[in-house]
C-alpha positions, 0 to 999 in steps of 0.5 A, a space after each residue: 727423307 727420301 722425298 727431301 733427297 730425291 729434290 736435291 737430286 732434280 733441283 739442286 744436283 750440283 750441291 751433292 757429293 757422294 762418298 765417304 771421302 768427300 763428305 769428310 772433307 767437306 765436313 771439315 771445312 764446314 761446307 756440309 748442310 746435311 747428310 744422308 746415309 744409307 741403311 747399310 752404311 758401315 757403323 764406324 763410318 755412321 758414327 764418324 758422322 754423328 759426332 762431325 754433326 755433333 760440333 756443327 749444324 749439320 743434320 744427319 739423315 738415316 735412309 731406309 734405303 740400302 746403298 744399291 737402291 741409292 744408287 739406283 735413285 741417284 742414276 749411279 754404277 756404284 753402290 752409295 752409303 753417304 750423300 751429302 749436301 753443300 750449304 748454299 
């Protein structure tokens, strides 16, 4: 999975979002494809997720990564749990 992310990052970085925030907001307005969250991301966020993705097509991707070593594969300051991707 973190192949799959690592892709989206070279080829297609501006169909990602980080953040909680963001994902939720896009979610609603069904623009996600997918999601990834990071090993460490809070539970009740996790399952906020989970039943978004449940009544849509989105999928979500659980990481092995925490959310500082995301941060270091995305090239960001701060410390990310959720990415997610825009339908093209």
């Amino acid at each position: 999975m973190l192949k799959e992310l690592q892709k989206y990052l070279k080829d297609k970085p501006k169909l990602l979002f980080f953040g909680t925030k963001q994902t939720i907001k896009q979610v609603k307005l069904d623009k996600i494809k997918e999601v990834f969250l990071a090993k460490d991301c809070y539970e009740e966020i996790k399952e906020r997720i989970e039943n978004y993705a449940k009544f849509s097509k989105m999928q979500v991707k659980n990481l092995e990564q925490n959310k500082d070593e995301l941060a270091l594969i995305c090239k960001k300051s701060f410390p990310i749990s959720i990415i997610s991707v825009l339908k093209e």
